[in-house]
Each structure stands twice: as C-alpha cells, then as structure tokens.
N, C-alpha and C positions, 0 to 999 in steps of 0.2 A: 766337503767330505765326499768321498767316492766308495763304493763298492764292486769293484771290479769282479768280474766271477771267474773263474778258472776255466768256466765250460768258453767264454768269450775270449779269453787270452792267453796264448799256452804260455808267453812268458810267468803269469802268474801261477801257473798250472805246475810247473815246472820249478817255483818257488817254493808251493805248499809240497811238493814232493818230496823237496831239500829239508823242508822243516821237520815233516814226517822224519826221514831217514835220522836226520839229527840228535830228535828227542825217544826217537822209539815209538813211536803212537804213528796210528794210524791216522791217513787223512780225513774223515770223518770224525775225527775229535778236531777237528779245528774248528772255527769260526769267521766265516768269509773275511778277507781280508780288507783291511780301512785303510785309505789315504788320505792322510791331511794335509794340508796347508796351511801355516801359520802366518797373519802379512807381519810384517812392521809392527812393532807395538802389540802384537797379540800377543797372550795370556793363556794359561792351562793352571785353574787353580787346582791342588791336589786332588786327588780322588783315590779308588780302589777301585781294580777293575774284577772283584771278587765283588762276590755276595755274604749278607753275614746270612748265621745258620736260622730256617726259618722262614726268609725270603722267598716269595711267589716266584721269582725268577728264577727257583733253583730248579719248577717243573717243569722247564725247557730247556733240556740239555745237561741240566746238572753246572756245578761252577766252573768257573775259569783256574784251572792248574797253576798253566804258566801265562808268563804276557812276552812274546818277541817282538821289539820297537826298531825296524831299520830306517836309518837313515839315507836319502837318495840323493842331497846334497848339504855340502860346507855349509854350514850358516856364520858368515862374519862375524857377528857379534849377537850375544843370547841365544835362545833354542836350545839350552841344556834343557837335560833332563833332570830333575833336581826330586830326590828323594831327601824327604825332612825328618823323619825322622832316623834317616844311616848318617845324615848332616854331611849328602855329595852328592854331584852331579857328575853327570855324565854329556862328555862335549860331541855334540854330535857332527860326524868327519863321512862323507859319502861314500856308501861304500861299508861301514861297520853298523854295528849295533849292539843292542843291549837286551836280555832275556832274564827274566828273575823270577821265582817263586810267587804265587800270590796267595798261597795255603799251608800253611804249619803239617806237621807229622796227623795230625788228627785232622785232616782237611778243614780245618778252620782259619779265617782270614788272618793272614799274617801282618800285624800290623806296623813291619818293614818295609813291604809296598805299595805305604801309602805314597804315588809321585804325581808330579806336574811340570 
C-alpha cells in the first residue's frame, strides 16, 4: 500500500482536483490517496469504509461520505469489486471506476456498501 501526497506528485495533485470538481467538495474533504496492489490469489474480505455512529474515529475528520475506487490496470481474471449485499460486482477495466455512497440521508452507514 502507498500514500502518495499531492504535495509530491502533481499527477495525483491534479487527480484530487478532478475529484473535487466532480463531486463538488472541496479538496480538503478528501483523504490522502491509497494505492493497492492485489498479487495472485489475494483477497479483500468485505468491510465499510464508514464508521458506525459513536466511533472514536469520527473525531478526526468526521465520516467517509463517498468512496472513489479507480482502476489503473485490466486485471485477467478476478479483482472485481463485489458488493454482497447489492449481489454485483464491478469488473475492473483501466482507466474506469467505481464511486458509491457510504452514508444514508441521516449520514448513517449505509449498509449497501458494504464491499471487497
């Protein structure tokens, strides 16, 4: 996993500006950006990348809104994104992505994305 900073890359700089413009928020509602690597045979058991209400984690920063997951290459076979309880994935193609809610109308965790 990486965390590349904005201040070090304008490519990624130049990313979170796109996201900004996109969703309407300011860059300063994001959260540095994460690169994974999945090898062979690796796994993402489901999770939320919300907090539920309550949570120590919600006094830094407040929750996660949305989640945007881009893809930066094909993967042959597996690396969906598979939300269980919408019962679909999402095939990930380089170059697209996938961006979805992670909080209901009452900013409470939305328990549609839950994914892996």
């Amino acid at each position: 996993m990486a965390w590349p900073q904005a201040s070090d890359y304008p490519l990624i700089a130049d990313i979170r500006r796109r996201i900004a413009a996109f969703i309407g928020l300011l860059e300063t509602h994001q959260e540095p950006m994460q690169i994974l690597h999945y090898f062979p045979g690796g796994e993402c058991k489901p999770y939320f990348d919300s907090f539920v209400a309550g949570s120590r984690h919600l006094d830094f920063g407040g929750n996660r809104m949305l989640t945007l997951i881009l893809y930066l290459n094909d993967v042959p076979l597996g690396g969906w994104t598979e939300f269980a309880r919408l019962e679909t994935s999402v095939v990930p193609y380089h170059g697209t992505g996938v961006m979805f809610k992670n909080l209901n109308d009452q900013r409470l965790q939305l328990e549609t994305s839950l994914h892996g």
